[in-house]
C-alpha positions in Angstrom: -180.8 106.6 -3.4 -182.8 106.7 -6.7 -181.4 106.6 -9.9 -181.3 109.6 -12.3 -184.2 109.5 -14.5 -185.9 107.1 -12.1 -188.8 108.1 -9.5 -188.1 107.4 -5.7 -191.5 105.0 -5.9 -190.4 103.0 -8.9 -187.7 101.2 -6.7 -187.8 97.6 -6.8 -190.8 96.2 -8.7 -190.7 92.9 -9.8 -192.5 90.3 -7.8 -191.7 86.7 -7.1 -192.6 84.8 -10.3 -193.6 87.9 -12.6 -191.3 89.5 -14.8 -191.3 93.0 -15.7 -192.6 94.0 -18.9 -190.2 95.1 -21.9 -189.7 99.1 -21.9 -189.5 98.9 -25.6 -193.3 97.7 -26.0 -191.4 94.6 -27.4 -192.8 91.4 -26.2 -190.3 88.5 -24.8 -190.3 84.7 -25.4 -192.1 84.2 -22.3 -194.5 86.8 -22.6 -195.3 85.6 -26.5 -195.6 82.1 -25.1 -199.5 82.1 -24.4 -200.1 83.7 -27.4 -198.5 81.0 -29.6 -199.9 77.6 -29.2 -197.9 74.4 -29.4 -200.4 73.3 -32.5 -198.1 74.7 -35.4 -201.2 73.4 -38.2 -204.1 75.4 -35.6 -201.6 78.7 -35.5 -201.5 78.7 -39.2 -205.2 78.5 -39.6 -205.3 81.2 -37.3 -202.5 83.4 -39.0 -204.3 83.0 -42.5 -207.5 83.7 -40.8 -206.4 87.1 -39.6 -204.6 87.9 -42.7 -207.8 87.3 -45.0 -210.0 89.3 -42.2 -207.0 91.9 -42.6 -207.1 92.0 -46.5 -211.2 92.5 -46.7 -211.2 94.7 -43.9 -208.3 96.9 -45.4 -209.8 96.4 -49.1 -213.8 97.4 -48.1 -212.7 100.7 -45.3 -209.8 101.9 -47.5 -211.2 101.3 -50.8 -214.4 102.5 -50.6 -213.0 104.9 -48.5 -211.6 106.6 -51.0 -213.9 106.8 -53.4 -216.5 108.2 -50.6 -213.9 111.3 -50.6 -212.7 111.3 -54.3 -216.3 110.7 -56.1 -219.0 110.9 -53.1 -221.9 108.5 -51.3 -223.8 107.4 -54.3 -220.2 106.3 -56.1 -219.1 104.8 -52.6 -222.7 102.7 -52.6 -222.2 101.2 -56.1 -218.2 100.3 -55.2 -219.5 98.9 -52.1 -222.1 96.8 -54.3 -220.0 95.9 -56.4 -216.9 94.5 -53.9 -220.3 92.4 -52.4 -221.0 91.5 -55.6 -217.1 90.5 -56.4 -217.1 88.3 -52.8 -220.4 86.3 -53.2 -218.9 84.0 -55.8 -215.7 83.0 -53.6 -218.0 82.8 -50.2 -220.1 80.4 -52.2 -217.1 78.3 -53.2 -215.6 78.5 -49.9 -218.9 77.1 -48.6 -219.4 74.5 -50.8 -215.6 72.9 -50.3 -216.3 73.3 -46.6 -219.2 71.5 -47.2 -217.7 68.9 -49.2 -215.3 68.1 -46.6 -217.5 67.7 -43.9 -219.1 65.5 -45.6 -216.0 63.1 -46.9 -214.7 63.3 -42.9 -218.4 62.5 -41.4 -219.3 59.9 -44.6 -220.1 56.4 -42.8 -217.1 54.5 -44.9 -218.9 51.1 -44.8 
């Protein structure tokens, strides 16, 4: 006999070896487990990664966002400028230090 609340069908649904997933949306320790690697230094890179990606993509879409409704397209196209023209100068540093340390790992230390 079903449960209240419960389809007929739903019954019993778990399979040998899978676990059903959380109600709540919520993910378990098992189900977070591929997600999180064992490398602690490799899922910090990838945390900072994201929240940089995060930051830029929240800072270019919201920002100029706005001022494409508040002031219009031309005014979006010069804050667009000139948040490219803000980044340039800390790509080109970031470039250059990841150049700099390819070079100190890959120097031939004779």
């Amino acid at each position: 006999m079903p449960l209240p609340g419960r389809d007929a069908c739903e019954g019993d649904t778990s399979r040998a070896g899978e676990q059903e997933p959380s109600r709540t949306g919520v993910l378990t320790l098992p189900q977070l487990e591929p997600l999180m690697s064992k490398d602690l230094r490799k899922y910090a890179r990838q945390t900072n990664t994201r929240l940089i990606v995060g930051a830029l993509a929240l800072l270019f879409l919201v920002g100029d966002g706005l001022i494409y409704l508040l002031y219009g397209k031309s005014a979006a196209f010069m804050g667009l400028l000139c948040l490219l023209a803000g980044i340039i100068p800390i790509a080109l540093t970031l470039i250059i230090l990841a150049l700099l340390n390819w070079i100190s790992t890959h120097a031939d230390r004779d």
